[in-house]
N, C-alpha and C positions, 0 to 999 in steps of 0.2 A: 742521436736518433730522436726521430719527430716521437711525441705519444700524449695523444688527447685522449682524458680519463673523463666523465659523463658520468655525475652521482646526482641524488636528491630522488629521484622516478619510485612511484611508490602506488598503494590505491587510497582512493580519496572518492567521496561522494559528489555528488553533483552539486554544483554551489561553492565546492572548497578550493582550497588552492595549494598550490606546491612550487618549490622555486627548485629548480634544473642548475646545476655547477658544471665546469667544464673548467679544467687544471691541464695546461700546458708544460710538455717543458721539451728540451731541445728547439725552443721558438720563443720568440717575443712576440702574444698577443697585441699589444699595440701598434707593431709594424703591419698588421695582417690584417685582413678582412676575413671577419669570421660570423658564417652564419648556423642558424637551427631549422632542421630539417626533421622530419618527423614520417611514419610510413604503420599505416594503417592498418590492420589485421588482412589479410589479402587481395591490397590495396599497394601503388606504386610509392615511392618516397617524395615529398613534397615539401617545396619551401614552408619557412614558418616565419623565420627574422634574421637579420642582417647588420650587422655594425660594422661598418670600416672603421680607418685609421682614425687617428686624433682627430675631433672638430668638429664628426660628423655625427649626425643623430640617427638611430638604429631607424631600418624600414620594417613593416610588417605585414604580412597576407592581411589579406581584408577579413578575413574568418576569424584570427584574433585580434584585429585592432582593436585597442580598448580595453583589453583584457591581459595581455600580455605584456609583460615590458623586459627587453634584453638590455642589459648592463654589461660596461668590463671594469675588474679591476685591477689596476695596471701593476700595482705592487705584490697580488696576489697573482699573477700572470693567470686569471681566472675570469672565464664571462658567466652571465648568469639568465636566466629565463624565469622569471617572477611568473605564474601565473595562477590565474584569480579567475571566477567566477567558469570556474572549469563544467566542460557539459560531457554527455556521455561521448559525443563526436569527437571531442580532443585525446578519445585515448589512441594507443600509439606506442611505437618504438622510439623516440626524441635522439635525434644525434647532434652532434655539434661537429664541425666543420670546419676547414680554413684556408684560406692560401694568400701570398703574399702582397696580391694584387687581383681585382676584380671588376670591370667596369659597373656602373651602376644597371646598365640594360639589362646583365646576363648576369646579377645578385639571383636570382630566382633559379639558377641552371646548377644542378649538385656536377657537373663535370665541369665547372668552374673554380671546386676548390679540390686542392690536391690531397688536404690532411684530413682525416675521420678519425671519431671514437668508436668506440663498441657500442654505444646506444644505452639507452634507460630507458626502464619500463613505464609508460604512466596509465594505469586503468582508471578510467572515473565511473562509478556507479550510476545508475537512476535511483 
């Protein structure tokens, strides 16, 4: 059985930063493309960041480039969402994502991956 767990989501002021975990199991992260999605207080769910398989370097909305960085790590079957210089716009419900295969077009389309977590909270202050 698929089960992506989503910790780190927390409140943090504006300026600060907080790094998002996401722990797999019944999968192997590295065979998967796995992205971060995020869904705004009464607001639809929207992409955030993207990393496929081995080799490839993660993509990201233009809204956090710069600011965010996703990671995986292969031995911890865990990816990661680093983010920095957090504003009050980025707060959110953060999910993490997956499926075994994704073209790079329709990285941005959440009915492109099959697996979900339960989400983490992230508030950021003014």
């Amino acid at each position: 059985q698929v089960q992506l767990v989503e910790s780190g989501g927390g409140v943090v002021q504006a300026g600060g930063a907080l790094r998002l975990s996401c722990t797999a199991s019944g999968l192997t992260f590295s065979q998967y493309t796995t992205a971060w999605f995020r869904q705004a207080p009464g607001k639809g769910r929207t992409w955030v960041a993207t990393i496929r398989t081995r080799g490839h370097t993660p993509y990201y909305a233009e809204s956090v480039k710069g600011r965010f960085t996703m990671s995986r790590d292969n031995g911890e079957n865990t990816v990661y969402l680093q983010m920095n210089s957090l504003e009050p716009e980025d707060t959110a419900v953060y999910y993490c994502a997956t499926n075994p295969w994704v073209i790079l077009s329709a990285i941005q389309r959440e009915d492109q991956y099959q697996y979900w977590g339960q989400g983490t909270q992230v508030t950021v202050s003014s």
